[in-house]
N, CA, C and O atoms as a GROMACS GRO file, in nm:
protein
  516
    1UNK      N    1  -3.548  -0.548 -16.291
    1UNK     CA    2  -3.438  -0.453 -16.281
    1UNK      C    3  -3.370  -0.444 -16.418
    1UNK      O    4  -3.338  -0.540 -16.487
    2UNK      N    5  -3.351  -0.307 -16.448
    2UNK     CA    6  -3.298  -0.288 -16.556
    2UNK      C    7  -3.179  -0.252 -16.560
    2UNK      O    8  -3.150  -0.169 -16.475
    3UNK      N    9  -3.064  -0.297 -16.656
    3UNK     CA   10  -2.888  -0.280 -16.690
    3UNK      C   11  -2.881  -0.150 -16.607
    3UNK      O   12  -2.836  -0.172 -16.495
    4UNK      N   13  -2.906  -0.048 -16.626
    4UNK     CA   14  -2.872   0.101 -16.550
    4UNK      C   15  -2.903   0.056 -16.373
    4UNK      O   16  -2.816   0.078 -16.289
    5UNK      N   17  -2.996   0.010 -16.347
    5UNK     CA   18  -3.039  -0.012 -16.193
    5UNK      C   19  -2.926  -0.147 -16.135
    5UNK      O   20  -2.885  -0.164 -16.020
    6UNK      N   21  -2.906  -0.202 -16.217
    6UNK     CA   22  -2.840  -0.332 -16.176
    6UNK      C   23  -2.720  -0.268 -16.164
    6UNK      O   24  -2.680  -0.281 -16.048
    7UNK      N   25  -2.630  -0.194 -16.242
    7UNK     CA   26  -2.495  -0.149 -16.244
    7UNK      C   27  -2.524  -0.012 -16.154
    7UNK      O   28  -2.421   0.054 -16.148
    8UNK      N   29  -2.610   0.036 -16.097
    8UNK     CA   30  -2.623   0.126 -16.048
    8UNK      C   31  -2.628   0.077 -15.862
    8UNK      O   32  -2.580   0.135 -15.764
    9UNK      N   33  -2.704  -0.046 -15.872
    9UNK     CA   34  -2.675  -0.109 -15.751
    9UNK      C   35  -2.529  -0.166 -15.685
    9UNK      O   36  -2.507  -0.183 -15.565
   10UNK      N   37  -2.436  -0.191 -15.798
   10UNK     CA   38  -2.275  -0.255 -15.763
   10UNK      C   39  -2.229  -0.102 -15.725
   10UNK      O   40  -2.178  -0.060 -15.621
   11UNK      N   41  -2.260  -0.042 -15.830
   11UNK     CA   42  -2.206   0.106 -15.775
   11UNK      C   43  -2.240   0.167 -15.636
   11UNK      O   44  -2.142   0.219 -15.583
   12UNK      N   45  -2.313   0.170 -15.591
   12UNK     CA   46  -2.324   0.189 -15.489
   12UNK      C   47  -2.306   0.132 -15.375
   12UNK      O   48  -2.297   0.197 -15.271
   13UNK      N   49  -2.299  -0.019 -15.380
   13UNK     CA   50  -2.248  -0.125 -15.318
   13UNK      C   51  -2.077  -0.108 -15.301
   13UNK      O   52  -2.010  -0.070 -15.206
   14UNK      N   53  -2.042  -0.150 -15.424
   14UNK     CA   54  -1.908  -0.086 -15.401
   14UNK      C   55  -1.874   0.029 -15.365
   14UNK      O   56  -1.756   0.023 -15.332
   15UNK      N   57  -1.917   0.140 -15.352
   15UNK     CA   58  -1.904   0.273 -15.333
   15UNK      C   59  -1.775   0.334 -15.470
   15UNK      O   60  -1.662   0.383 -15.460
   16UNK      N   61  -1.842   0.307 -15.561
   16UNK     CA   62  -1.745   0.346 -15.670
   16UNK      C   63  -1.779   0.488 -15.750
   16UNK      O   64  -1.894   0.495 -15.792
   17UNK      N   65  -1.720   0.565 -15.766
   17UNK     CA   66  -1.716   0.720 -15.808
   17UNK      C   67  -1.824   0.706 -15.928
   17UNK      O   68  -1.928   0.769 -15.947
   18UNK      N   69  -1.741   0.567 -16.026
   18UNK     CA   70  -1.795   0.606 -16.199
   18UNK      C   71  -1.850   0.488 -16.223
   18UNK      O   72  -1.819   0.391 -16.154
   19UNK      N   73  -1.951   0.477 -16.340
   19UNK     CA   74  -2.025   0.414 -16.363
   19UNK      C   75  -1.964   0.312 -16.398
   19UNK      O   76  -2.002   0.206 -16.350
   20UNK      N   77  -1.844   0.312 -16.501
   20UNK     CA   78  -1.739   0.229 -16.564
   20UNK      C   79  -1.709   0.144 -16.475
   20UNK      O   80  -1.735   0.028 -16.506
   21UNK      N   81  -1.644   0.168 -16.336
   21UNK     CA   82  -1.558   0.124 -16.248
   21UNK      C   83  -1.670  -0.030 -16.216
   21UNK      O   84  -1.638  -0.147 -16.231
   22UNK      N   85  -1.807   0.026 -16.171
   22UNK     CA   86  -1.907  -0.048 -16.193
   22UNK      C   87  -1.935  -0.200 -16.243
   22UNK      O   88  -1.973  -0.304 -16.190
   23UNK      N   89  -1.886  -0.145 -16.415
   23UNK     CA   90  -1.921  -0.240 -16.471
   23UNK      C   91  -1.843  -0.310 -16.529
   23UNK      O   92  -1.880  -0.401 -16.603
   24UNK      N   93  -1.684  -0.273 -16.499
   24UNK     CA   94  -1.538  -0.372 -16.488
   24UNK      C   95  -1.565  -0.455 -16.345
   24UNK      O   96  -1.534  -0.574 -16.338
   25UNK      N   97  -1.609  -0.406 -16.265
   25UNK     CA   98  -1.631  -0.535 -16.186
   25UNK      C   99  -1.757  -0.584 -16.170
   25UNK      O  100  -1.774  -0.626 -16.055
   26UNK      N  101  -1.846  -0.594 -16.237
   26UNK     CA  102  -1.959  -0.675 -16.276
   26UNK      C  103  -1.912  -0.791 -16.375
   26UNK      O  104  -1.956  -0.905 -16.367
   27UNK      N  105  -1.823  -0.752 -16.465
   27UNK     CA  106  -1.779  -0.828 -16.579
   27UNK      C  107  -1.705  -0.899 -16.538
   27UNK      O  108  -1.709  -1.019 -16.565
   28UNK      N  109  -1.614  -0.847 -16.461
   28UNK     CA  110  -1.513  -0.934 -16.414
   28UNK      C  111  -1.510  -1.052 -16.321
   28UNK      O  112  -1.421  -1.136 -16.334
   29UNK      N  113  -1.605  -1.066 -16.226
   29UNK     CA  114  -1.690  -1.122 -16.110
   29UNK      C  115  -1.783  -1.219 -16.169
   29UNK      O  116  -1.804  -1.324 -16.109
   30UNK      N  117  -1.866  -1.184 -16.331
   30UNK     CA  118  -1.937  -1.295 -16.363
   30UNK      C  119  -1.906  -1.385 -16.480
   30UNK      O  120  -1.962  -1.492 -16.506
   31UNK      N  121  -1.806  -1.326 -16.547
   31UNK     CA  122  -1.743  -1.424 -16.654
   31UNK      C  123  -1.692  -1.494 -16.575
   31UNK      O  124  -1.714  -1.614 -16.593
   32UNK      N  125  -1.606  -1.458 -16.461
   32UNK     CA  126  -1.549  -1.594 -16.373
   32UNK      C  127  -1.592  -1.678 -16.329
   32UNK      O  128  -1.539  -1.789 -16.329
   33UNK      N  129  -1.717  -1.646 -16.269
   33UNK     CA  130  -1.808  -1.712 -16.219
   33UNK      C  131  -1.848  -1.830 -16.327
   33UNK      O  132  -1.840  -1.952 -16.312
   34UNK      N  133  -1.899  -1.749 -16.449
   34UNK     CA  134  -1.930  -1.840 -16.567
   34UNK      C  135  -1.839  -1.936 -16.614
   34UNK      O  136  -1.876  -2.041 -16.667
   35UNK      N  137  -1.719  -1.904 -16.598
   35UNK     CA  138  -1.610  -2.005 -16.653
   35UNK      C  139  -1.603  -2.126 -16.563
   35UNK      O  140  -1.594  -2.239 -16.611
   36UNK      N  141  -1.609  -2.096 -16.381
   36UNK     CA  142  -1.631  -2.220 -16.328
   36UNK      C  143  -1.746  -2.267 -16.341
   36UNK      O  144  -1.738  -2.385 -16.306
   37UNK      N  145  -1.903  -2.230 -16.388
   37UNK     CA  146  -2.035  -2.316 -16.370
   37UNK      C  147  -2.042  -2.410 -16.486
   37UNK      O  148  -2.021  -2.349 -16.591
   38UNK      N  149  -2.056  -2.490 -16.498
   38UNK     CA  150  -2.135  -2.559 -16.608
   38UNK      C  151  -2.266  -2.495 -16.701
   38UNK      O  152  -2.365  -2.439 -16.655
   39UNK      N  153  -2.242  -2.516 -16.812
   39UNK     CA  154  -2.315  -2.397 -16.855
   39UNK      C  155  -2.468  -2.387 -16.853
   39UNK      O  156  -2.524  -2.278 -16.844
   40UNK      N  157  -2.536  -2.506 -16.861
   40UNK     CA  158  -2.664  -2.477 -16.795
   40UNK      C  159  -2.707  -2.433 -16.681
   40UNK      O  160  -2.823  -2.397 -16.663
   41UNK      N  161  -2.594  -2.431 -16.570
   41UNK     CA  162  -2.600  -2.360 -16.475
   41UNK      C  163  -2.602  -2.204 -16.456
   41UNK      O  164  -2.683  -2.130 -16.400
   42UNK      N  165  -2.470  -2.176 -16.531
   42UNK     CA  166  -2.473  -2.016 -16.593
   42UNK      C  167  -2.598  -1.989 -16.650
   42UNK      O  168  -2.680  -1.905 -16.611
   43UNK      N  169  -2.608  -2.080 -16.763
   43UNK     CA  170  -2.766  -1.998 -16.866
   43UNK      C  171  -2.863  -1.950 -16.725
   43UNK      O  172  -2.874  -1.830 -16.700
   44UNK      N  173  -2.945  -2.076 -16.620
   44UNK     CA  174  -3.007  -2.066 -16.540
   44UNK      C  175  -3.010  -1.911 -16.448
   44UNK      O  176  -3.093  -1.819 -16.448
   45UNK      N  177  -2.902  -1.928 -16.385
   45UNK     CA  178  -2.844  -1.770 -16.322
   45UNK      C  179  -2.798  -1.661 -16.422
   45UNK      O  180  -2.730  -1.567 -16.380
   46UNK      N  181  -2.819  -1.666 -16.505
   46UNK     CA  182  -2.843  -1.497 -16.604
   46UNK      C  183  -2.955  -1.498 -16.631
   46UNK      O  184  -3.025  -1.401 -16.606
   47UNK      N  185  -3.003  -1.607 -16.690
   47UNK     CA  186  -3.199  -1.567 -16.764
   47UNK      C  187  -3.243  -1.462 -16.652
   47UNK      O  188  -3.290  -1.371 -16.721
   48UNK      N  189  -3.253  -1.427 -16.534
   48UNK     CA  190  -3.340  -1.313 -16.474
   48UNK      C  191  -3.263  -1.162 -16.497
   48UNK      O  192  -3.324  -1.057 -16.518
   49UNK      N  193  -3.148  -1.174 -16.489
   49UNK     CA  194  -3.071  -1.061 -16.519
   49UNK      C  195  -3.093  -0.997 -16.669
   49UNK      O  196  -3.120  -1.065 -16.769
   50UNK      N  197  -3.076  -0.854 -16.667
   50UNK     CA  198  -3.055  -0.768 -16.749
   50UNK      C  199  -2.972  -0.854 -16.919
   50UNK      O  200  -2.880  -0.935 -16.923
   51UNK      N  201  -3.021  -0.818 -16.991
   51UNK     CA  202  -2.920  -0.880 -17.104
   51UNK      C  203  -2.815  -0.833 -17.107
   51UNK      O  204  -2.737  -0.927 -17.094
   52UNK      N  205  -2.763  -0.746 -17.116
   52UNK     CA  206  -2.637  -0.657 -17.102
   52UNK      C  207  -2.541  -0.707 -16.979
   52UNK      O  208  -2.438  -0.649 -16.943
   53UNK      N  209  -2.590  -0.812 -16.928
   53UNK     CA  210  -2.531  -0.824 -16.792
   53UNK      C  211  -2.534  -1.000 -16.787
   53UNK      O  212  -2.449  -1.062 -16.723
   54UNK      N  213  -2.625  -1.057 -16.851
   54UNK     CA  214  -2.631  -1.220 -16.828
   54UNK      C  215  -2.514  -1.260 -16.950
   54UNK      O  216  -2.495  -1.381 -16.964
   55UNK      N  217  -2.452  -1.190 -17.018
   55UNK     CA  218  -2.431  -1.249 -17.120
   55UNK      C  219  -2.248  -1.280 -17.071
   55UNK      O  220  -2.173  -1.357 -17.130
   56UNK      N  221  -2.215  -1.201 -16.960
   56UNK     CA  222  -2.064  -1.260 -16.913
   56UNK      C  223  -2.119  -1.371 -16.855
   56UNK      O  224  -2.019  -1.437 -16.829
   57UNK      N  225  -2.219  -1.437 -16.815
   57UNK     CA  226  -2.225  -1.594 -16.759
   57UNK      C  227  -2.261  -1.701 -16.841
   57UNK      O  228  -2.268  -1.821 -16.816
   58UNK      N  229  -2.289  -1.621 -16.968
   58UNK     CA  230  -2.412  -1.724 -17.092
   58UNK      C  231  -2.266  -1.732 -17.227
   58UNK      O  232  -2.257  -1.820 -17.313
   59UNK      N  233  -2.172  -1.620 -17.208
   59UNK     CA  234  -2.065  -1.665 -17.282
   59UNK      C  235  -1.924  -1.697 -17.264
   59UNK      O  236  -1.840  -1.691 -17.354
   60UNK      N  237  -1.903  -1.732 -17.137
   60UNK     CA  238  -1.781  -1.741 -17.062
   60UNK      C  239  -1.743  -1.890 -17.114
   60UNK      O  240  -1.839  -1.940 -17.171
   61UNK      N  241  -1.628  -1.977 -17.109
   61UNK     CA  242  -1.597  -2.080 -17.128
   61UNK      C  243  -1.636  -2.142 -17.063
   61UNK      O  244  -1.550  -2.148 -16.976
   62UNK      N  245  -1.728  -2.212 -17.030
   62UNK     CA  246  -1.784  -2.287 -16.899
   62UNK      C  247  -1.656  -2.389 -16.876
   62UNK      O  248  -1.540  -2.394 -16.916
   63UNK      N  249  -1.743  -2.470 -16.784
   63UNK     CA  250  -1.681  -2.615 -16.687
   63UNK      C  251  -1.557  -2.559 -16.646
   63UNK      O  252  -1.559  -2.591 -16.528
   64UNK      N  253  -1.471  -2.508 -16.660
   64UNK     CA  254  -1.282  -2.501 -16.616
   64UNK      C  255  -1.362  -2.531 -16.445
   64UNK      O  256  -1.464  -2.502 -16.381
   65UNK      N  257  -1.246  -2.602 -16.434
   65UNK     CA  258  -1.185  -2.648 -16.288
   65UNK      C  259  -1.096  -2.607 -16.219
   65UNK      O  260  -0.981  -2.650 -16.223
   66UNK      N  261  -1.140  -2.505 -16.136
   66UNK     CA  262  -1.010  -2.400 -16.032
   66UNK      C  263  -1.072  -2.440 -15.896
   66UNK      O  264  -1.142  -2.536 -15.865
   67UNK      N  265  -1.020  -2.328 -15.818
   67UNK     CA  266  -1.065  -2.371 -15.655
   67UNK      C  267  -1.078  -2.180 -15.643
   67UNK      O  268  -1.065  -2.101 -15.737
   68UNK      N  269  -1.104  -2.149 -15.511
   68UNK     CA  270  -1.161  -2.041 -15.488
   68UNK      C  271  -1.034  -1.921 -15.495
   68UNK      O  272  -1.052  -1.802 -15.523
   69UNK      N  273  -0.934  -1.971 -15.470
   69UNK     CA  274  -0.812  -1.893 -15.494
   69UNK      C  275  -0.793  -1.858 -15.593
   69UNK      O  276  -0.761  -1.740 -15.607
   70UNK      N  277  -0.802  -1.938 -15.699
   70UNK     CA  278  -0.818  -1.933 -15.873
   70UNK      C  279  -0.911  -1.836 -15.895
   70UNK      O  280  -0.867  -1.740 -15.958
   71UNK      N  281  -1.007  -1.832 -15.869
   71UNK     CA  282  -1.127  -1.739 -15.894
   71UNK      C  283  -1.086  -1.598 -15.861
   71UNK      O  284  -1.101  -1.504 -15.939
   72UNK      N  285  -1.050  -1.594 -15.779
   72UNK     CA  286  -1.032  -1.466 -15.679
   72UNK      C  287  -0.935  -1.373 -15.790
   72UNK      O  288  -0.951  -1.267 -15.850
   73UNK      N  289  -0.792  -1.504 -15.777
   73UNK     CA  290  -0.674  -1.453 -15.909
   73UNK      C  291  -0.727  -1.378 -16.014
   73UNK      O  292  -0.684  -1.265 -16.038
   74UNK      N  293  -0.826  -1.437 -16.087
   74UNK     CA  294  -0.890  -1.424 -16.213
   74UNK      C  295  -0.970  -1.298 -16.205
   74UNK      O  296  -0.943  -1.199 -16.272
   75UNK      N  297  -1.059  -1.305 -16.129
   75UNK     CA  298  -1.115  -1.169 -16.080
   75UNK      C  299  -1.047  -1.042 -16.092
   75UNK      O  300  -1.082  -0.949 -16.166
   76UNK      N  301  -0.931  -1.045 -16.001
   76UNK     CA  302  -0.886  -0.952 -15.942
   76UNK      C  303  -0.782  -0.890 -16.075
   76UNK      O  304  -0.736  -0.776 -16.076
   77UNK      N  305  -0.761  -0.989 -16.180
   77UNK     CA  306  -0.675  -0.974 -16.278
   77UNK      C  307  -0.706  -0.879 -16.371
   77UNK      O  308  -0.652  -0.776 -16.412
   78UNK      N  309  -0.857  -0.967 -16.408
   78UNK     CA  310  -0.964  -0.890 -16.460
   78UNK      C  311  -1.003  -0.713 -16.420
   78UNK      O  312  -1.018  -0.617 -16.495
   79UNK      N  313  -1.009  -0.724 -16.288
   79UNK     CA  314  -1.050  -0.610 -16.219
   79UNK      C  315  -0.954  -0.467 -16.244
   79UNK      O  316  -0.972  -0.354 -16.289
   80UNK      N  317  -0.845  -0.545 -16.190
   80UNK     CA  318  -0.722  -0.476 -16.141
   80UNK      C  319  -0.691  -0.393 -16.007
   80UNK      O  320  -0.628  -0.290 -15.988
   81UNK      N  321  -0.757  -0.476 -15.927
   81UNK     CA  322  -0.756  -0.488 -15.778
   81UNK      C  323  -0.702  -0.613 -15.737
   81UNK      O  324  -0.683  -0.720 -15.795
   82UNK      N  325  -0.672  -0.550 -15.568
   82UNK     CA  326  -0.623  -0.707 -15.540
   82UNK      C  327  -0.709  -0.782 -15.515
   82UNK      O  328  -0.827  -0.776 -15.548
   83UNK      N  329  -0.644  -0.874 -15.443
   83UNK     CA  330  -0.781  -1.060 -15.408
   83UNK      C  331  -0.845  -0.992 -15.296
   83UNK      O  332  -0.967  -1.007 -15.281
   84UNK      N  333  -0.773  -0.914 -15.208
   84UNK     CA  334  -0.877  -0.879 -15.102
   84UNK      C  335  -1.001  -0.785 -15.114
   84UNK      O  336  -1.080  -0.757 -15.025
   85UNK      N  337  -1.000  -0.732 -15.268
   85UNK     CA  338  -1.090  -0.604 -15.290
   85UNK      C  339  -1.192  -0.732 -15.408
   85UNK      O  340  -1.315  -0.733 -15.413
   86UNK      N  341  -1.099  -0.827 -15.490
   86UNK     CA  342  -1.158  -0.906 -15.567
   86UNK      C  343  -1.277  -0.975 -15.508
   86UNK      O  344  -1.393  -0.966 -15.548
   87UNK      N  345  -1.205  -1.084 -15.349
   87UNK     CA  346  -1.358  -1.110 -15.259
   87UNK      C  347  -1.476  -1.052 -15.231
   87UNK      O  348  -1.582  -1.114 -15.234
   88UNK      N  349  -1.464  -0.901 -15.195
   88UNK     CA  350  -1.548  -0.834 -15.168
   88UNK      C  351  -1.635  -0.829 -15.306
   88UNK      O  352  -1.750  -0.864 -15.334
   89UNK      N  353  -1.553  -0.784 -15.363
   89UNK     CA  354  -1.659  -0.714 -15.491
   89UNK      C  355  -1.741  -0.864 -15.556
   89UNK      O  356  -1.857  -0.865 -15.599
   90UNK      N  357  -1.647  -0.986 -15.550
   90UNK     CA  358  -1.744  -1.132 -15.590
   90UNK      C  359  -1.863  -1.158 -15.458
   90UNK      O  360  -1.952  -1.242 -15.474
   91UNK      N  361  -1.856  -1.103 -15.371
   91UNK     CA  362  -1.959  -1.129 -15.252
   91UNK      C  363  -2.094  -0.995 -15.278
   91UNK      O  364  -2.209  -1.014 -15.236
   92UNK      N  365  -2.063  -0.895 -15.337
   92UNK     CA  366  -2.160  -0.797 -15.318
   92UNK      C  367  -2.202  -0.803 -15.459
   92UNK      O  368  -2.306  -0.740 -15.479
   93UNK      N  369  -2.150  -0.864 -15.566
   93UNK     CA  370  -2.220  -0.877 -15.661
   93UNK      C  371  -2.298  -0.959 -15.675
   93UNK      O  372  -2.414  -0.952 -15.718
   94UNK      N  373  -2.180  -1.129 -15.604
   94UNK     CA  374  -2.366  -1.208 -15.610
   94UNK      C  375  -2.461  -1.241 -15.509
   94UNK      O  376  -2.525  -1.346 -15.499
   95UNK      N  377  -2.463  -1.096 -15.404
   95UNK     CA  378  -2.558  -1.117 -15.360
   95UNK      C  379  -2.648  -1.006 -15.400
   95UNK      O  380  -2.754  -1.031 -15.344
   96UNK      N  381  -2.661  -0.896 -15.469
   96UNK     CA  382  -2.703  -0.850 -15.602
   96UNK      C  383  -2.796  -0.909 -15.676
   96UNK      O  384  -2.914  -0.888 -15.704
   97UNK      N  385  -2.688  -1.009 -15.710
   97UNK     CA  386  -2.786  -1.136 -15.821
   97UNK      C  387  -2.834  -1.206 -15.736
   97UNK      O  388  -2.941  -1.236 -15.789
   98UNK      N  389  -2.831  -1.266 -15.622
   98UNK     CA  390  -2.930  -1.285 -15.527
   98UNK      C  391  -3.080  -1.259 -15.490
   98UNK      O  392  -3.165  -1.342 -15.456
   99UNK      N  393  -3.090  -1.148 -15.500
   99UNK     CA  394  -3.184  -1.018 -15.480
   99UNK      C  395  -3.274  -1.046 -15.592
   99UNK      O  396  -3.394  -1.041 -15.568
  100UNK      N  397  -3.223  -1.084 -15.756
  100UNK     CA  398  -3.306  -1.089 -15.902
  100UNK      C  399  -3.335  -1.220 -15.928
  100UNK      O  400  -3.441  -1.261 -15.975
  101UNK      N  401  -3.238  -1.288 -15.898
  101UNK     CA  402  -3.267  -1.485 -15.905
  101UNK      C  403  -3.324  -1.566 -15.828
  101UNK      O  404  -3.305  -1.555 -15.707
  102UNK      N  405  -3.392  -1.648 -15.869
  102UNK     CA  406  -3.499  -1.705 -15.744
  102UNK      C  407  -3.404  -1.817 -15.688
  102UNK      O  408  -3.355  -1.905 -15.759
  103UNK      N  409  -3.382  -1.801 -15.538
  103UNK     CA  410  -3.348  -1.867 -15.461
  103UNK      C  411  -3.294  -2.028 -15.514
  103UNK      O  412  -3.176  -2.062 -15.524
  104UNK      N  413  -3.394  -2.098 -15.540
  104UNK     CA  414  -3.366  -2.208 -15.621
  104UNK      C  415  -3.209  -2.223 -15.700
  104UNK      O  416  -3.125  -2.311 -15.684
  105UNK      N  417  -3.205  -2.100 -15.793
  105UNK     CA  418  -3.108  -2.090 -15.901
  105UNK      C  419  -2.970  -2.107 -15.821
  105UNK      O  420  -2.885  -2.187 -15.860
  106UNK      N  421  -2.953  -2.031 -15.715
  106UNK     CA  422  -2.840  -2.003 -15.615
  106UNK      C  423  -2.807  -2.081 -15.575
  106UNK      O  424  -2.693  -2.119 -15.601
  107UNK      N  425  -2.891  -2.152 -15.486
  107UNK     CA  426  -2.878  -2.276 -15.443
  107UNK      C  427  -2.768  -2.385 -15.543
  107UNK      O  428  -2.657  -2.437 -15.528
  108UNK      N  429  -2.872  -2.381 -15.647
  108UNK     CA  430  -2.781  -2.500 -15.759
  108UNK      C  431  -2.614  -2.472 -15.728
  108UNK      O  432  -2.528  -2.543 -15.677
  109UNK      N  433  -2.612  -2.322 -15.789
  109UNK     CA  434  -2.499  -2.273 -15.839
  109UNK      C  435  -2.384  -2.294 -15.708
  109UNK      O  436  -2.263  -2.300 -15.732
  110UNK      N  437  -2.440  -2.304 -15.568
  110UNK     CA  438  -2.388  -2.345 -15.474
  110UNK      C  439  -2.349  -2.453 -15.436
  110UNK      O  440  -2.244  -2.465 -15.372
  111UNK      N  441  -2.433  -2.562 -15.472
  111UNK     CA  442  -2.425  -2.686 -15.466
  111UNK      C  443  -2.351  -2.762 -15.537
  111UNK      O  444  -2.316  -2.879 -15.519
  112UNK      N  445  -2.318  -2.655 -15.661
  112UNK     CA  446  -2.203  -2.733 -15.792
  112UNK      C  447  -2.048  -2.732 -15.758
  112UNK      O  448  -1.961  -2.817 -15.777
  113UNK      N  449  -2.042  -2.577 -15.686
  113UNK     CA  450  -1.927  -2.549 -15.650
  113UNK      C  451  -1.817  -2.628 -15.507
  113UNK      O  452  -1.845  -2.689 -15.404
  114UNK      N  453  -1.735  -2.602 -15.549
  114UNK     CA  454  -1.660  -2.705 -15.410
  114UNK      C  455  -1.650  -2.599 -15.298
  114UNK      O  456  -1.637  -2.477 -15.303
  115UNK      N  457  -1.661  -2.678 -15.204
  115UNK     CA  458  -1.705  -2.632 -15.018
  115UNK      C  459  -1.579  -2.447 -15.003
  115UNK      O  460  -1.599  -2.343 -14.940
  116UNK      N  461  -1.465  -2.490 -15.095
  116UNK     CA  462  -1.352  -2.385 -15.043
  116UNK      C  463  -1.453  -2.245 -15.108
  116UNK      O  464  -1.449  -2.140 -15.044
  117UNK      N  465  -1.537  -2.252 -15.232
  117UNK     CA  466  -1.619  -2.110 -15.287
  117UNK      C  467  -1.768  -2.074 -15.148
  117UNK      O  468  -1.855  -1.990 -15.170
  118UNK      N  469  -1.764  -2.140 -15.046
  118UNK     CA  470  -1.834  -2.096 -14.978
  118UNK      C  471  -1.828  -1.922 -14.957
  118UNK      O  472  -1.910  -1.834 -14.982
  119UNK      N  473  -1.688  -1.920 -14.898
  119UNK     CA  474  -1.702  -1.752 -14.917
  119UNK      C  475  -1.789  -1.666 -14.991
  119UNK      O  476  -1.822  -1.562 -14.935
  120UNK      N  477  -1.826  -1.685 -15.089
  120UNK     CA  478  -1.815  -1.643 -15.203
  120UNK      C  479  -1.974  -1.622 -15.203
  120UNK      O  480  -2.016  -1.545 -15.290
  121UNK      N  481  -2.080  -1.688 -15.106
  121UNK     CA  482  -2.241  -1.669 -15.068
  121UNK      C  483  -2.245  -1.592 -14.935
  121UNK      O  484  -2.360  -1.561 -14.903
  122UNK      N  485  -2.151  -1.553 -14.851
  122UNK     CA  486  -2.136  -1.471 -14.723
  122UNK      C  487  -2.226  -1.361 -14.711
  122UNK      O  488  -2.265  -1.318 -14.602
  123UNK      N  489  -2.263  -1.312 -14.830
  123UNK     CA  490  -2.346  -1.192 -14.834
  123UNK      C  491  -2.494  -1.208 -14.891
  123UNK      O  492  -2.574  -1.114 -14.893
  124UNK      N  493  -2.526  -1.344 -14.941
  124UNK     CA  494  -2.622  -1.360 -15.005
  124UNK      C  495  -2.686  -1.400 -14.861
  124UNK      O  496  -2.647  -1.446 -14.754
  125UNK      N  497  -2.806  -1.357 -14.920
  125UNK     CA  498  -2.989  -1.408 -14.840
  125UNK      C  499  -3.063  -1.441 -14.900
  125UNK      O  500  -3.130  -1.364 -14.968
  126UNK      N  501  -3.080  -1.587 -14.897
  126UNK     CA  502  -3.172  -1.643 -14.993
  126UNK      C  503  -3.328  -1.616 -14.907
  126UNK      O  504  -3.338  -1.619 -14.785
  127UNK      N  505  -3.431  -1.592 -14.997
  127UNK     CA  506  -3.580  -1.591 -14.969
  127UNK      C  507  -3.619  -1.701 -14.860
  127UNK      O  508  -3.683  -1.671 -14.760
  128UNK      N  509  -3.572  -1.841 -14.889
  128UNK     CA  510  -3.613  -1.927 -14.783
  128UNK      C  511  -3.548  -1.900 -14.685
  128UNK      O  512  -3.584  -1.968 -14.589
  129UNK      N  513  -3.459  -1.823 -14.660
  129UNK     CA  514  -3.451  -1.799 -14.496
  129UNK      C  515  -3.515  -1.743 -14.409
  129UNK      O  516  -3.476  -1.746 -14.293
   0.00000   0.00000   0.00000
């Protein structure tokens, strides 16, 4: 999948008018993401993605320590939506990246995180299921 198909998929996921709108919450959803993973974890979950698109998880500040509320904040700050539009849009994006990353990768990225970011896989379907 290529940067246009990948941002073309949030777009439509989100049901968003413009392409832009798109890719403020792609950015916004995975630098956060990146800031809580450890960064070999991040590197892991972008290498399949688009370059234009792995690089909010491959240059975000890694390790910080928040909880899922934190995330959401950050998101939504980023976004400029609220936390309730912020969840959604962090659930349909990475299950998105779901769809391009092999199962395995997800997993990790799940397993690092504390039990309260469960939300946050609600929409994902991993292959081994």
């Amino acid at each position: 999948m290529n940067y246009k198909e990948f941002i073309g998929q949030v777009q439509h996921r989100l049901e968003y008018a413009q392409f832009g709108q798109a890719v403020r919450s792609t950015r916004a959803v995975l630098t956060t993401l990146g800031e809580r993973l450890h960064e070999g974890e991040a590197t892991d979950l972008a290498s399949p993605l688009p370059m234009e698109i792995d690089r909010y998880l491959t240059e975000a500040d890694h390790g910080q320590r928040f909880d899922y509320q934190e995330f959401l904040d950050r998101v939504a700050e980023r976004e400029g939506v609220d936390r309730a539009d912020a969840n959604y849009h962090a659930q349909q994006l990475l299950a998105i990246v779901a769809e391009i990353v092999p199962a395995g990768n997800i997993e990790k990225v799940r397993n690092q995180l504390p039990d309260d970011f469960d939300p946050l896989f609600e929409g994902v379907e991993l292959a081994t299921e």
